[in-house]
C-alpha positions, 0 to 999 in steps of 0.5 A: 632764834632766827625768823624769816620772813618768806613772801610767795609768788605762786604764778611767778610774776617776777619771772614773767614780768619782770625777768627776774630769778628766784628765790631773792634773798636779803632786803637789798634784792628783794626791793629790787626785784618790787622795784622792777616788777612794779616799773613793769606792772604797777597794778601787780599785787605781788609788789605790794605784798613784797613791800608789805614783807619788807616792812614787816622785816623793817620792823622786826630788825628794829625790836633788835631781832634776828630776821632774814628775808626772802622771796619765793616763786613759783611757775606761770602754769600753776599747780605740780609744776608751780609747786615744785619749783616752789618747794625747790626754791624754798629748799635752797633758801632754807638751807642758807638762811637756816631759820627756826620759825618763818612769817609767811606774807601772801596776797590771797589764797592761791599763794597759801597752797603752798602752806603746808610745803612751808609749815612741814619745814620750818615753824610759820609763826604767822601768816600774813595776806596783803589786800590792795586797798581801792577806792570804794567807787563804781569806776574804780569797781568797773575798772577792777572787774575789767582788769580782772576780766582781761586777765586769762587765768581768771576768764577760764576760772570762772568765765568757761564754767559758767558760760558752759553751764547757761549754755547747756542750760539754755540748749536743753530748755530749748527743745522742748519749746522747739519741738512743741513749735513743730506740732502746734504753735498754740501750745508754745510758751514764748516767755520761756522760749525766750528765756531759754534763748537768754541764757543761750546767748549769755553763756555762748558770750562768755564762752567766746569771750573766755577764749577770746573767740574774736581774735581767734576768727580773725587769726583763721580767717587770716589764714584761711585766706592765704590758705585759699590763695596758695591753693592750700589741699586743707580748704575742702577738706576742712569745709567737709569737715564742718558740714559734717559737724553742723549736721551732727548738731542738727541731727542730735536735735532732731534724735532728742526732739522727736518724741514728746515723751523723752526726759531730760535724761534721754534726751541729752544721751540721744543728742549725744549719740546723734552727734557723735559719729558725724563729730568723730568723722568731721574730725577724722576728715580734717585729720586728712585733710591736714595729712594730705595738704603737709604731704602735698605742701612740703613732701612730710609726713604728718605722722601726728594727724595720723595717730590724731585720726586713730585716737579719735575713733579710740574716743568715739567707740568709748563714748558710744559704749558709755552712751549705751551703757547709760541707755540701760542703766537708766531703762531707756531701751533694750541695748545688747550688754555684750555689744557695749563691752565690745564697743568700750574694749574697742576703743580701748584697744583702738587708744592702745595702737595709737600709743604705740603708733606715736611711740614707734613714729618718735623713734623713727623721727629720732633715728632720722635725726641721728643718721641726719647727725651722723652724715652732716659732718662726712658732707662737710670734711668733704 
């Protein structure tokens, strides 16, 4: 019976890092391709974890099995699009190797999604997942979590849900301390107004540096600043377009905060209405503004901006509507029922042209190019 010894890299760090392509197959390449990733990151567990598969073939050959290795990988955008390249991988090397059971070799559990692909193949007798051992220190810990840390795909995991939860958490534990701060400064609670602030602060930091908030201001101001010197049609449009946002906030806040006896409930969906169509038209108007200065600039028309300007406003008539309809299922005031179907209808049908404007203005753009096709090579015989 023959038993392959399959190790998986779901995120395809042999591709990105190293340039190699998969599946490999036999320990000749497989050690080449631990060699090359690990000259290219040393740090990269799926080198340890193809190492770790090698002896474990090493060791099968020599109780006189018969055992084949190979290497499977996956894609950098990991989930359908991973998967199915695994499965497509795992397929070709099953139809050369034909093995009657496997040993699946992982280095954690993201690689083990692909269970089930494997296991619904070929008998997995075993599984086994590699760790890489650390020395037990408080540097070698800081060092981890810093690497860790810089790694993007584990900011945005866990970094952007917890710092937008302390955000949304901190935002709403501030109005009514703010609103009390409004009426009679003696009834404020300090102590849990900076609190408040605290947790505010937290997860504004780890939002901005999830998304590497500081390259990205430095990245606009750049451009910004060549924008300013070209004259670019985008500068008072885009500054309009951020007054509009900022009072959007201010006046969501002051809708939230102007009564004492609002819940938590009530006031988030007042700040939600009150914010809404001052985003929806501060989007709108930067839409424009992008529209005009390509138009101006470079004699084209933007047609994604303008499916951009309608598809907002689809999004804004929804979202109202939801508002609303959430306004009446909680009790919080008197909504006409049939206005919240119109507004939610609205927006649907608003998204349905949009659909259909992109659709038309691809085709269009297709046909551009075919006529560009077509008449290149008369102006060249000529």
């Amino acid at each position: 019976m023959k038993t392959l010894v399959i190790c998986v890299d779901r995120d395809d760090d042999f591709g990105s890092k190293a340039g190699l392509n998969s599946p490999f197959i036999g320990r000749e390449d497989n050690l080449q391709a631990a060699i090359a990733l690990g000259l290219k990151d040393a740090e990269d567990s799926d080198t340890n974890t193809l190492l770790a598969a090698i002896n474990i073939y090493d060791e099968m050959v020599k109780r006189g099995m018969d055992v084949e290795i190979a290497t499977i990988c996956g894609d950098v955008s990991v989930g359908y699009d991973s998967d199915l390249v695994l499965t497509t991988q795992l397929e070709t090397v099953l139809g050369k190797v034909r093995p009657d059971r496997a040993v699946l070799v992982s280095d954690g559990a993201e690689d083990e999604f692909i269970y089930p692909i494997i296991s619904s193949r070929v008998k997995v007798d075993s599984v086994r997942k590699v760790y890489v051992k650390q020395t037990p220190t408080v540097e070698s810990t800081y060092y981890l979590l810093i690497k860790m840390l810089n790694d993007e795909k584990v900011r945005k995991r866990i970094l952007v849900p917890l710092g937008l939860a302390l955000f949304i958490f901190g935002i709403f534990s501030l109005l009514d301390p703010l609103y009390q701060l409004t009426q009679d400064v003696r009834d404020v609670s300090f102590t849990s107004m900076g609190l408040a602030m605290i947790w505010l602060v937290v997860g504004l930091y780890l939002l901005l540096f999830a998304y590497k908030a500081g390259d990205r201001i430095k990245r606009w101001s750049v451009n910004a600043n060549r924008a300013v010197r070209s004259g670019s049609q985008l500068i008072p449009f885009a500054v309009l377009a951020a007054i509009l946002f900022i009072l959007g906030i201010l006046y969501g806040f002051n809708a939230a905060t102007e009564s004492t006896d609002f819940d938590l409930v009530q006031q988030i969906l007042l700040f939600a209405g009150g914010t809404l169509w001052l985003w929806v038209f501060a989007y709108f108007t930067y839409q424009v503004g992008l529209f005009i200065n390509q138009f101006l600039s470079l004699g084209k028309v933007a047609y994604s901006n303008l499916v951009a300007s309608v598809t907002v406003f689809a999004v804004g008539f929804i979202v109202q509507g939801a508002i609303d309809g959430a306004h009446i299922f909680f009790g919080f005031g008197t909504y006409d029922q049939v206005m919240v179907v119109m507004e939610i209808l609205s927006g649907f049908l608003l998204a349905v042209f949009g659909g259909l404007l992109n659709s038309s203005f691809h085709q269009l753009g297709e046909e551009e190019v075919d006529e560009a096709e077509t008449v290149e090579p008369t102006e060249t015989l000529e």
